[in-house]
Backbone bond lengths (Angstrom), bond angles and torsions (degrees), N, CA, C in turn:
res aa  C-N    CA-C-N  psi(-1)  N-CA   C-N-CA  omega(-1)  CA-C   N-CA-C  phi
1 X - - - 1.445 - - 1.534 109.55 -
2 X 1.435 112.64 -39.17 1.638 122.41 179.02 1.675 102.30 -47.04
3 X 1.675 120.29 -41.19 1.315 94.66 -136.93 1.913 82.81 -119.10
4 X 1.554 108.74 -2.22 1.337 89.42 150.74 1.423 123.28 -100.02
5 X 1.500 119.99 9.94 1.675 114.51 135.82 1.592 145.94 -73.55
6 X 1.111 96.87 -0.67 1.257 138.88 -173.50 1.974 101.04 -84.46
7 X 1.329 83.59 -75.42 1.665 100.50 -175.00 2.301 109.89 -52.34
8 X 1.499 75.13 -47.88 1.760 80.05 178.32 1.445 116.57 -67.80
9 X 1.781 120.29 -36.85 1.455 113.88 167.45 1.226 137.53 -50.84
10 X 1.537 101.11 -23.33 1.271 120.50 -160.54 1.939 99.44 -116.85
11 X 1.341 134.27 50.83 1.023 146.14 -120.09 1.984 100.12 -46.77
12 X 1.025 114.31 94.60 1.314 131.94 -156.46 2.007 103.35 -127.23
13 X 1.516 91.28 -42.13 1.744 105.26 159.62 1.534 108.25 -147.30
14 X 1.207 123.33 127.29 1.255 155.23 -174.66 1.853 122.46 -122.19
15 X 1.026 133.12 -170.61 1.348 150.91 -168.80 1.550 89.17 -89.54
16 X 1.076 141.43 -34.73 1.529 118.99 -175.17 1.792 92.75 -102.32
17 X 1.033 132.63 18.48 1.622 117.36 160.78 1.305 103.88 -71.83
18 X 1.566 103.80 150.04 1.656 114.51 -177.83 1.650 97.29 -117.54
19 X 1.233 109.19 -36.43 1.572 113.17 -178.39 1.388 135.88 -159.15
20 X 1.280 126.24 127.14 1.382 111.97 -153.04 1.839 99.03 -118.90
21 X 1.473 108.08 126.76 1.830 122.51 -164.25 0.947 121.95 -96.59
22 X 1.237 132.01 95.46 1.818 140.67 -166.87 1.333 86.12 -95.56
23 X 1.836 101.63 103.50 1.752 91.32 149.59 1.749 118.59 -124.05
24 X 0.891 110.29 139.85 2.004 116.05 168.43 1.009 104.88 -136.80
25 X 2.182 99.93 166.56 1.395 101.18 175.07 1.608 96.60 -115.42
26 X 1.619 122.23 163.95 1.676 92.93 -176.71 1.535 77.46 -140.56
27 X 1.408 113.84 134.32 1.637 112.14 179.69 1.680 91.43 -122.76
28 X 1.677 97.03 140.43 1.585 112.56 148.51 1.183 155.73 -139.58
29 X 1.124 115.96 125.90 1.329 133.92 -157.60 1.405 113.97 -45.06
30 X 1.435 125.25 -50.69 1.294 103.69 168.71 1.957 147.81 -15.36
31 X 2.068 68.21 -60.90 1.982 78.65 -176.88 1.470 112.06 -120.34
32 X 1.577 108.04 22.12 1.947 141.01 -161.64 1.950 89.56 17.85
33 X 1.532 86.61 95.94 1.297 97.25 165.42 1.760 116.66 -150.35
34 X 1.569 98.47 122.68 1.379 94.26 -173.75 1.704 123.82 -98.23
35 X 1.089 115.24 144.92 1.398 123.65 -162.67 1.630 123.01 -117.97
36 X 1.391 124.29 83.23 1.407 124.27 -157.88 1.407 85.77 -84.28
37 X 1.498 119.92 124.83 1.055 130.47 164.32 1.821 131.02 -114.01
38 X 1.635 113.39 127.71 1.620 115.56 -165.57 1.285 113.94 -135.91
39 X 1.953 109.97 96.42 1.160 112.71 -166.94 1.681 107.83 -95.40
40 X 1.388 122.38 119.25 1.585 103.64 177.02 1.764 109.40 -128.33
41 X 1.714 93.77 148.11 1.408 109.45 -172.08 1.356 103.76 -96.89
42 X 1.043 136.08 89.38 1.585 124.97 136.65 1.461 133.86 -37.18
43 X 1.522 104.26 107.09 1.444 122.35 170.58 1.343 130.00 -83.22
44 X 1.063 142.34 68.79 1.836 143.98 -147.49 1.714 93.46 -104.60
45 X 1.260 83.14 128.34 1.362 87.61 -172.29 1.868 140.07 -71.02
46 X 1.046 84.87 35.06 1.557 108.83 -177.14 1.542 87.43 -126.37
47 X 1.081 130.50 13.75 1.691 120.57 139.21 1.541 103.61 99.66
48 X 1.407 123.02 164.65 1.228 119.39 -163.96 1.496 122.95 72.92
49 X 1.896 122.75 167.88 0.742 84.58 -169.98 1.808 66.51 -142.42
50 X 1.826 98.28 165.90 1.282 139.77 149.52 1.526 126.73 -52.45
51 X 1.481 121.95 95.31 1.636 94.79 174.59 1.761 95.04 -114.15
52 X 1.324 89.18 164.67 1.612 96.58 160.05 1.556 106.40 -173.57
53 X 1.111 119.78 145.28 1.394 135.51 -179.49 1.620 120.55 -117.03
54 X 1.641 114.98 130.71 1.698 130.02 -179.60 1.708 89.83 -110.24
55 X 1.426 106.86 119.32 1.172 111.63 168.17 1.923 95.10 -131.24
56 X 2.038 95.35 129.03 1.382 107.12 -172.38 1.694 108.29 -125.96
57 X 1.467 109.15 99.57 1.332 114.11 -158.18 1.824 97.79 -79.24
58 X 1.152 139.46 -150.02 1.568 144.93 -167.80 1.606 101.94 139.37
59 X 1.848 112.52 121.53 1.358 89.34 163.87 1.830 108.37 -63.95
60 X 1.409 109.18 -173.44 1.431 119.79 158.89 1.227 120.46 -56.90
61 X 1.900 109.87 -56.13 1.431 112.81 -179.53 1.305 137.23 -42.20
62 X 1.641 101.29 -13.33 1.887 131.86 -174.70 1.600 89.37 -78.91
63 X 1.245 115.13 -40.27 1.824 108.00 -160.57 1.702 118.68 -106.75
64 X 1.131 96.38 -29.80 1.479 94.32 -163.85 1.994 83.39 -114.33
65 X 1.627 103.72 118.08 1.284 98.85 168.85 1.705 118.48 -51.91
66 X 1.122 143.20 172.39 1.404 171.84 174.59 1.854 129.19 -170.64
67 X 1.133 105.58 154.93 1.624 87.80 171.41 1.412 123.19 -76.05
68 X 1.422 134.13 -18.10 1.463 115.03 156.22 1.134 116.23 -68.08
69 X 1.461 135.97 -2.24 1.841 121.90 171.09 1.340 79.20 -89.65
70 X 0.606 155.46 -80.14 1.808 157.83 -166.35 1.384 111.55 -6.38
71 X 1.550 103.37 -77.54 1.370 134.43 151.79 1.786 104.96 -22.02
72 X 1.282 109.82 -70.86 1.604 108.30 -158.09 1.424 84.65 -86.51
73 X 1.324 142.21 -33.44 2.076 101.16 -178.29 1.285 91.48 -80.47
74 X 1.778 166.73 -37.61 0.919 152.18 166.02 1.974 108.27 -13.71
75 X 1.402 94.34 -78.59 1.815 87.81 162.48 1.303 135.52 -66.31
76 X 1.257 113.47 -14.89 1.609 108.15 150.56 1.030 129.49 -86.96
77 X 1.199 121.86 28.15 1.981 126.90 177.42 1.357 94.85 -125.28
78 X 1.598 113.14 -28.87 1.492 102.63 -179.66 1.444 128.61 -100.03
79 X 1.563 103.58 11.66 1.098 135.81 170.63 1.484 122.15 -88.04
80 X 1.551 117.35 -54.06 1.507 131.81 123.42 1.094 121.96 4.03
81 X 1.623 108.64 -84.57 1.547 108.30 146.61 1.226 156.23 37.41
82 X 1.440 87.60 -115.47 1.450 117.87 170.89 1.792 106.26 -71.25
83 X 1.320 111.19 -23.59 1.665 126.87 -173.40 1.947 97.18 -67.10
84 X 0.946 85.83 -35.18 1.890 97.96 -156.19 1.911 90.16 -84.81
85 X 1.005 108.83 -55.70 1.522 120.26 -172.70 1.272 105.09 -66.28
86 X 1.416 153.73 -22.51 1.327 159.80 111.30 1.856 108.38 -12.32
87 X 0.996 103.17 -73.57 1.445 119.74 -159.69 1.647 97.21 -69.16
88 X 1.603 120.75 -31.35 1.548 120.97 170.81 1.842 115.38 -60.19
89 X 1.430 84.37 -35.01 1.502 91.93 -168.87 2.157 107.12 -87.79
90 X 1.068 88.94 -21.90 1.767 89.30 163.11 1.321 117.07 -74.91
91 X 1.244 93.81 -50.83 2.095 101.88 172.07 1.521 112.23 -47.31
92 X 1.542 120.49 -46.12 1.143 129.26 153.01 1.164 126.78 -34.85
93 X 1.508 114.54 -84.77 1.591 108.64 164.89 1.578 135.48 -49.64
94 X 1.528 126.76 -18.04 1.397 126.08 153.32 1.640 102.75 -62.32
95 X 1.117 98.19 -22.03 2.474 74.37 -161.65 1.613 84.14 -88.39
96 X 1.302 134.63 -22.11 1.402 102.16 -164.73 1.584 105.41 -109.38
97 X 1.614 114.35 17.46 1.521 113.63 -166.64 2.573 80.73 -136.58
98 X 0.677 100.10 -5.04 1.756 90.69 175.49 1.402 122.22 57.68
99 X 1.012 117.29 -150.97 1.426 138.99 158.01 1.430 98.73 -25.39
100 X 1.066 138.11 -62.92 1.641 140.28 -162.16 1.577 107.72 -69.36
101 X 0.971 112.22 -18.85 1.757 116.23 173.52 1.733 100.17 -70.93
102 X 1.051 142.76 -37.25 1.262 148.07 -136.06 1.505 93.39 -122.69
103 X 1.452 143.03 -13.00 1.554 147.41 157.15 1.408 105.57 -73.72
104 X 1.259 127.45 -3.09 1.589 125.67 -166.53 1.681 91.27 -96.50
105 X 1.558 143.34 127.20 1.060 127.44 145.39 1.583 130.36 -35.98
106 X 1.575 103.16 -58.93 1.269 110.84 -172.79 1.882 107.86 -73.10
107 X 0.909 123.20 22.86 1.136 125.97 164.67 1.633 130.37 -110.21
108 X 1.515 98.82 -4.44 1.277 122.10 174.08 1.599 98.93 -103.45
109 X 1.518 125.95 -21.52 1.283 116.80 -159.14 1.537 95.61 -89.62
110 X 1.469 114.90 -28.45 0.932 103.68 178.29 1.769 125.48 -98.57
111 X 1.224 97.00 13.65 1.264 95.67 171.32 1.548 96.11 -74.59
112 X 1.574 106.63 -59.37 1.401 106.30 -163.04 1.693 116.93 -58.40
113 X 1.093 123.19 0.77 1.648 132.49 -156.14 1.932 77.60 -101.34
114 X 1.592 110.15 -36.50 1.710 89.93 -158.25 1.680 104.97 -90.37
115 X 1.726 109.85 -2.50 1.517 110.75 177.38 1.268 107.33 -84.67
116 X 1.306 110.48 -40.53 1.740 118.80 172.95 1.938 106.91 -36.15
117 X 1.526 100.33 -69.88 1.690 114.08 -178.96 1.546 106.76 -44.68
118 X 1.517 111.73 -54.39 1.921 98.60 175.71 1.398 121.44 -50.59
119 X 1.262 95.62 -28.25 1.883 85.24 -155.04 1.617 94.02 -93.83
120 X 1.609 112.89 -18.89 1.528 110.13 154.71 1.307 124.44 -42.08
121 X 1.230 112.71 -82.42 1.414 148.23 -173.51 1.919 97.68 -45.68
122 X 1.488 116.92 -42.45 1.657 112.76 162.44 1.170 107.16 -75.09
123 X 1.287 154.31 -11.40 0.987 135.80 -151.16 1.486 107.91 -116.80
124 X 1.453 102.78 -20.98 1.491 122.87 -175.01 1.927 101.65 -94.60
125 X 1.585 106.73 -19.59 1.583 107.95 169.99 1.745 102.51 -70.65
126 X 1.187 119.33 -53.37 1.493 125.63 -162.22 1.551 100.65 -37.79
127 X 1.351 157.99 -100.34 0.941 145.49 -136.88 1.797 100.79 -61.38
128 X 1.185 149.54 7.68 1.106 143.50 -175.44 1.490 81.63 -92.71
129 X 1.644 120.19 -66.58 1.484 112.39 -157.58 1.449 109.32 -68.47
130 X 1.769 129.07 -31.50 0.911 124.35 165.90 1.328 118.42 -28.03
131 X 1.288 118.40 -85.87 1.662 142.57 168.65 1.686 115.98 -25.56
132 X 1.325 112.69 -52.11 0.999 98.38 171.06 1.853 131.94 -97.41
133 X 1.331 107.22 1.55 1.524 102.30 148.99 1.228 125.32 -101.61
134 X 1.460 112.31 27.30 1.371 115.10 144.20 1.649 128.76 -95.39
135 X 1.266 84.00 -16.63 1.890 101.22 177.73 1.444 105.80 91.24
136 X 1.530 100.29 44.41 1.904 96.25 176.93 1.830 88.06 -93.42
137 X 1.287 112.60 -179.76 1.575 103.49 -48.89 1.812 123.95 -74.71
138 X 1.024 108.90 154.69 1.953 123.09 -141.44 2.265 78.77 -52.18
139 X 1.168 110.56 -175.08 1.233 114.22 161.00 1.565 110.53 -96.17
140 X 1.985 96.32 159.22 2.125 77.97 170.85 1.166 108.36 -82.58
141 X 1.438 114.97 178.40 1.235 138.14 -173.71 1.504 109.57 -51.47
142 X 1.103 130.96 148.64 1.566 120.85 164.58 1.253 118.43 -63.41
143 X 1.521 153.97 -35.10 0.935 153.63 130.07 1.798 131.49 -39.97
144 X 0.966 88.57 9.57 1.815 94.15 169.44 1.138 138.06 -67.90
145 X 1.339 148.75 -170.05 1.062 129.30 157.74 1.812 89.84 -118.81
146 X 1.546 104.92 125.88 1.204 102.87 169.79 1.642 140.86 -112.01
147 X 1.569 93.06 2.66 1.971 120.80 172.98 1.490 95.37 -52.20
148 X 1.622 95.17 160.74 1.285 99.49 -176.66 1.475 94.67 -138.05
């Protein structure tokens, strides 16, 4: 309350604000998990206000390379893999068995089990490429100390 009296004294929010954007990130060490957090107030001008909050959790291991992310997409590419090399050899067996491949339930189940895993397996890449065409994480300073 202090520092949105603060903000209004100092005409910072006024009668023509529509919305005011609390953002942080809050990481913890315990279970290294980071938490981009985006609280926003809607001001409509018939008074009162709007809240609502985007909270976007990520372990660390998702952002900041290490050798256990290393380690674990290593087994998820070779998991991939074996996902893709499955799914070659079904594609296979529909073209040389037809129509009769597609009367099998479990041949539909597993089609759908191996579209599920792609769009996993992309979906679980995205914050890697995110992150790093943004240039996370930044380099240190040239003057740093960077030994470990």
């Amino acid at each position: 309350e202090e520092v949105l009296r603060y903000h209004r004294d100092n005409k910072w929010i006024d009668l023509q604000t529509r919305a005011v954007f609390v953002d942080f990130v809050s990481y913890n060490p315990n279970v290294r998990l980071l938490t981009l957090t985006k609280i926003v107030f809607e001001l409509p001008p018939t008074g009162g206000a709007i809240p609502s909050i985007t909270l976007r959790t990520s372990p660390l291991r998702m952002i900041l390379p290490s050798e256990s992310s290393t380690a674990m997409l290593a087994a998820e590419i070779s998991l991939l893999v074996l996902t893709v090399s499955c799914m070659l050899l079904d594609i296979h067996t529909a073209y040389r068995s037809g129509f009769s491949f597609l009367r099998d339930p479990w041949h539909l189940l597993d089609s759908a089990t191996y579209l599920a895993y792609i769009v996993a397996f992309t979906l679980r890449l995205e914050p890697f490429y995110v992150m790093s065409s943004r240039g996370f994480p930044p380099p240190p300073p040239p003057l740093a100390n960077t030994t470990r």
